[in-house]
C-alpha positions in Angstrom: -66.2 -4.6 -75.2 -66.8 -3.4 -78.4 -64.2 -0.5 -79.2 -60.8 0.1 -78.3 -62.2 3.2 -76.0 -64.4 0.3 -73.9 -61.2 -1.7 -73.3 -59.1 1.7 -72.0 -62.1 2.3 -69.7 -62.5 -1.1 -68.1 -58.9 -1.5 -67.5 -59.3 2.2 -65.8 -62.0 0.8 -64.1 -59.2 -1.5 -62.7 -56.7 1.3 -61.8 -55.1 0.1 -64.7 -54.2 2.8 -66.9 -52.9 1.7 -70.6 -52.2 3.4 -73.5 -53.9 3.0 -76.9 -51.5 0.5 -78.4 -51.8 -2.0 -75.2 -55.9 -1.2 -75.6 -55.9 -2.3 -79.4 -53.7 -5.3 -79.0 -56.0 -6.1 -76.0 -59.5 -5.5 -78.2 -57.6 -7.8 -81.0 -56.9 -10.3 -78.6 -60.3 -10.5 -77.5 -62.4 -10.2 -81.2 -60.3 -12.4 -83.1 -59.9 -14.9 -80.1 -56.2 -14.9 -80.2 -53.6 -15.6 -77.4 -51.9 -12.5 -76.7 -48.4 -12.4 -76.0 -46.9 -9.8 -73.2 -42.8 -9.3 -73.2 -40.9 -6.7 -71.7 -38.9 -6.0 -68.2 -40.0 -7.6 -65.2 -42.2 -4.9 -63.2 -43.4 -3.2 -66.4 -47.2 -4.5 -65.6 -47.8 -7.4 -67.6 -49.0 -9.9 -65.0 -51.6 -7.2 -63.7 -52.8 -6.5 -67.5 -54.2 -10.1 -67.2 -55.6 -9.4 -63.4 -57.2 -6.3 -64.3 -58.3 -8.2 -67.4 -60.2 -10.9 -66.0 -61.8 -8.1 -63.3 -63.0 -5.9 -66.1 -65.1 -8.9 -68.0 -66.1 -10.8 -64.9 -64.2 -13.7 -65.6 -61.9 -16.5 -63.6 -57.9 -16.0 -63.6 -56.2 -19.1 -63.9 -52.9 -18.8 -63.4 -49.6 -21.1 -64.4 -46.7 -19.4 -63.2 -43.7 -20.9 -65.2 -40.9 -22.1 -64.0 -37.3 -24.4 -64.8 -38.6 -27.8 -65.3 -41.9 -27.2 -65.5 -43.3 -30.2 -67.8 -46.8 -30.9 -69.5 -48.4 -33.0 -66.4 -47.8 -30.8 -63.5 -49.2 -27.9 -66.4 -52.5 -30.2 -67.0 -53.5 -32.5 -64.1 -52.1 -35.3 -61.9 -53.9 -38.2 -60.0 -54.6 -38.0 -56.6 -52.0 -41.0 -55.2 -52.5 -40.8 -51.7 -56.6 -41.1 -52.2 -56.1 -43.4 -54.7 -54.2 -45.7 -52.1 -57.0 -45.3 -49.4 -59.7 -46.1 -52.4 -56.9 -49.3 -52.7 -56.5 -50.3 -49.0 -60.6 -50.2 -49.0 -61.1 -52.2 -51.7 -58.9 -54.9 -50.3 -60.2 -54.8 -46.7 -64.0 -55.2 -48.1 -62.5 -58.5 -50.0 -63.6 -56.8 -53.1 -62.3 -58.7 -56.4 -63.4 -56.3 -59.3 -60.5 -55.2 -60.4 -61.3 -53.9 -63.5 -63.6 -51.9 -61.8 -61.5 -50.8 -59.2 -58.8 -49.2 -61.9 -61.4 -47.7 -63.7 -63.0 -46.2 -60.8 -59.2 -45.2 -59.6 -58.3 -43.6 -62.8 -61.9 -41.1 -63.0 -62.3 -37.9 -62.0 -62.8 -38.2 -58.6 -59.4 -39.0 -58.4 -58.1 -36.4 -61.2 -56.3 -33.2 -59.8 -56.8 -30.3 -61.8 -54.0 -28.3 -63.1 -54.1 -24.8 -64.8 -54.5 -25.8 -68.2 -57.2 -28.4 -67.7 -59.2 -25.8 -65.3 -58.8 -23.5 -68.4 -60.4 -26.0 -70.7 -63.6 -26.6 -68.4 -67.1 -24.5 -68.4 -66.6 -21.5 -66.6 -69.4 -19.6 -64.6 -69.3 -16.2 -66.2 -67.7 -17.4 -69.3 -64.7 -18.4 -70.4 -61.8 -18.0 -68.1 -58.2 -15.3 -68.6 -55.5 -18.1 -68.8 -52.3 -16.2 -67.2 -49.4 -18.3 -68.7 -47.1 -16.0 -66.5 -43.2 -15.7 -67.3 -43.0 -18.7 -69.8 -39.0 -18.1 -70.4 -38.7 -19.5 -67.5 -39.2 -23.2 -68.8 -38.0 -25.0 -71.8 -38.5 -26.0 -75.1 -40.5 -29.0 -74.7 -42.8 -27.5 -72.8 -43.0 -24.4 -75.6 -43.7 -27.0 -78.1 -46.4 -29.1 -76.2 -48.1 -25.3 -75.1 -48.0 -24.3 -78.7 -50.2 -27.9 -79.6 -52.4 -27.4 -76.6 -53.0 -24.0 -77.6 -53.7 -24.5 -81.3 -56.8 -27.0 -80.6 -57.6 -25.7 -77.0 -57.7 -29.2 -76.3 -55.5 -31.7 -73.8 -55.4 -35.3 -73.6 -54.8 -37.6 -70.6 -54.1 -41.4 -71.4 -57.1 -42.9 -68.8 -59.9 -40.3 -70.0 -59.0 -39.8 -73.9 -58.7 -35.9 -75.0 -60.9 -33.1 -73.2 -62.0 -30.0 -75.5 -62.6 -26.8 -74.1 -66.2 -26.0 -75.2 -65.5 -21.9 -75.4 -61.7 -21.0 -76.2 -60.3 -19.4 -72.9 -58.6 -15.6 -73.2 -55.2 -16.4 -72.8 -52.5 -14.4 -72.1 -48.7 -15.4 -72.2 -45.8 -13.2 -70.5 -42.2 -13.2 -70.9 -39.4 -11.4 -69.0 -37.0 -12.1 -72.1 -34.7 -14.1 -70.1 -34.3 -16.0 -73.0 -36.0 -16.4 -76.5 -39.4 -17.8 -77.2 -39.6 -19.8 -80.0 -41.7 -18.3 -83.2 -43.8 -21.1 -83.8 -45.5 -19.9 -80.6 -45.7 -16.3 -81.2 -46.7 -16.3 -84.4 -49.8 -18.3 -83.0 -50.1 -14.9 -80.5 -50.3 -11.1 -81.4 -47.5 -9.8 -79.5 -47.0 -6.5 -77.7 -43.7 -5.4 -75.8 -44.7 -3.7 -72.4 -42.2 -1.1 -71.8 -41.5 1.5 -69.1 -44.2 3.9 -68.8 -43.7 7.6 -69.7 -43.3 10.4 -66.9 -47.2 11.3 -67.6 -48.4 7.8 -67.6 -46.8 6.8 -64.4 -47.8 9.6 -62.3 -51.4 8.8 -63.5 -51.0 5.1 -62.6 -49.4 6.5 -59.1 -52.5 8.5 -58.8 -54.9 5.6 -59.4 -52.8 3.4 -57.4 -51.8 5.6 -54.2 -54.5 8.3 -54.4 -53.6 9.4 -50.8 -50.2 10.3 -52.2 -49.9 14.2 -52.5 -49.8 15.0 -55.8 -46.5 17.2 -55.3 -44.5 14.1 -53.7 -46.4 11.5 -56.7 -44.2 14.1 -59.1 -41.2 14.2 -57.3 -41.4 10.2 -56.6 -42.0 9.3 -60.6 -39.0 12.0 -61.6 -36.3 10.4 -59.3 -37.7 6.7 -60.4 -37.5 7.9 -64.0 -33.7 9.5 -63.7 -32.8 6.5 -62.0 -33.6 4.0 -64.9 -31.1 5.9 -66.9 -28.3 4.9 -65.0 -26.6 1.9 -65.5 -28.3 -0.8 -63.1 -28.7 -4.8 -62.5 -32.5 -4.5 -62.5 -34.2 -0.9 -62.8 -36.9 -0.5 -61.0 -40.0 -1.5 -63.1 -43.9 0.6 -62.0 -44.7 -2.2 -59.2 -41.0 -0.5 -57.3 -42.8 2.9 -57.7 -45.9 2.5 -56.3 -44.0 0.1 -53.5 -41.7 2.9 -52.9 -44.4 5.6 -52.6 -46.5 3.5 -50.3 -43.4 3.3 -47.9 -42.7 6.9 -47.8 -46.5 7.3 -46.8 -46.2 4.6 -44.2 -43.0 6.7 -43.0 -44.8 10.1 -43.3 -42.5 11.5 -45.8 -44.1 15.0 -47.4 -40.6 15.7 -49.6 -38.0 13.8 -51.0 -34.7 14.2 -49.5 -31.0 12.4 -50.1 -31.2 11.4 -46.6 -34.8 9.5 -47.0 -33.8 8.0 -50.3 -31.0 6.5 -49.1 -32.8 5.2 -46.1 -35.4 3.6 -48.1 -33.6 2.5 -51.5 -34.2 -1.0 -50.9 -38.3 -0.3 -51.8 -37.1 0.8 -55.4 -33.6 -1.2 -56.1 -33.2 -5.1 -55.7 -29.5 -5.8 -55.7 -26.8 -4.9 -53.6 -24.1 -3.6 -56.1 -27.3 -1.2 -57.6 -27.6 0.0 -54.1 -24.1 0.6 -53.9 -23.5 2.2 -56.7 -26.3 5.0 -56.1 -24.2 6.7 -53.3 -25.5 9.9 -51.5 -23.6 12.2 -54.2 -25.4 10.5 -57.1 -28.6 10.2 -54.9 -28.4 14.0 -54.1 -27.5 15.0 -58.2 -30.5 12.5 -59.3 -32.6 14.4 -56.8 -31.9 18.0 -58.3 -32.4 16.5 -62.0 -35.3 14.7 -60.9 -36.7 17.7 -59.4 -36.2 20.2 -62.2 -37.7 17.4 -64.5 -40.8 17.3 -62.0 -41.3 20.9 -61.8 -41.2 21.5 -65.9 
């Protein structure tokens, strides 16, 4: 990808439509060889930029989804116990003696279990892989600061094999829900970009490219009511992956128009939480209809 323009039409190529800020960021990302870091609301699309990423350049995803006590082994490998006990139990029936041989043979790779980083780090067919670090507020600081080494040298070490060096950087891309803060030693090792809510325009175009049977009168309608509805005060507004849920039920239910009746029948699709369900009553679901329509037909 050579210009900004090639990275807006693979990712289109994708049915991912981005705007030219995400697109330069991206083209950074990928000419300086810099991890890129994704933040905003959960459901904005920053998981699928690194999908529709790795599609576009014919490359591997590897994927470590983040979570609570996450810690650097489970990230980078682990050994193989319950083969490694049959390998054990073999040894012994056979009367072999060789131990030094046996834990060396025990502690090799056809015993070592691959974890996302340490895929990440090996040859790739196709070239380097996309590295989704996926929602890394979700862990803790240790595992920040060991990500930020591992990161700096593209390199991991395990204590029976001695440090393994990926040959070709992978393209790595970090996201972050901003449940909490990520430390700045590790984005200032990233370009950052905040992944907001899409504009009105935007979102009926990634409707379009993501429901295409959708008419384009109820895609309208459907983006309108979505987009009125963040402005209220909710738990969790809906983020783009809600939309084109919600418009994919309303297909499967052969809904033409929106109504308050078919709203309220299918506001699960769009909102998460009880209390947000509850607090859109049919009143408020009929006045964010009118507004949402009036906004649609301008």
């Amino acid at each position: 990808m050579n210009t900004i323009e090639d990275v807006e039409s693979a990712l289109a190529g994708q049915d991912y439509i981005c705007d030219r800020p995400l697109a330069t960021v991206l083209f950074l990302a990928l000419r300086l060889g810099r991890p890129l870091f994704l933040e905003g609301e959960a459901g904005t699309g920053k998981t699928e930029i690194a999908k529709a990423m790795a599609a576009a350049l014919g490359r591997r995803l590897i994927r470590l989804q983040c979570y609570e006590g996450l810690d650097a082994s489970s990230a980078v490998y682990e050994w193989n116990f319950a083969a490694q006990m049959i390998a054990i139990r073999t040894a012994e029936a056979a009367g072999g003696t060789d131990r030094a041989g046996l834990q060396s043979e025990l502690f090799g790779e056809d015993f070592l279990i691959e974890r996302p980083l340490l895929e990440a780090m090996r040859p790739q067919p196709g070239g380097p892989p996309v590295l989704l670090i996926d929602e890394l507020d979700r862990t803790d600081e240790p595992f920040e600061a060991f990500l930020l080494e591992a990161l700096s040298d593209f390199q991991v070490t395990i204590p029976e094999l001695g440090t393994i060096k990926a040959p070709e950087p992978p393209i790595v891309i970090l996201t972050s829900n901003r449940t909490r803060e990520v430390h700045d030693a590790l984005k200032r090792r990233c370009l950052y970009h905040w992944v907001d809510y899409p504009s009105a325009e935007r979102e009926i175009e990634i409707l379009r490219a993501r429901v295409p049977e959708a008419a384009d009168a109820l895609s309208r309608n459907i983006v309108a009511f979505v987009q009125r509805l963040r402005t209220e005060d909710l738990f969790k507004k809906p983020g783009v992956a809600e939309t084109i849920d919600w418009a994919k039920c309303l297909l499967a239910l052969d809904v033409i128009d929106l109504s308050p009746e078919v709203i309220s029948d299918t506001l699960g699709a769009i909102l998460k939480y009880q209390d947000d369900i509850q607090r859109i009553e049919t009143s408020v679901t009929k006045q964010l209809l009118e507004e949402a329509r009036t906004a649609a037909a301008v």
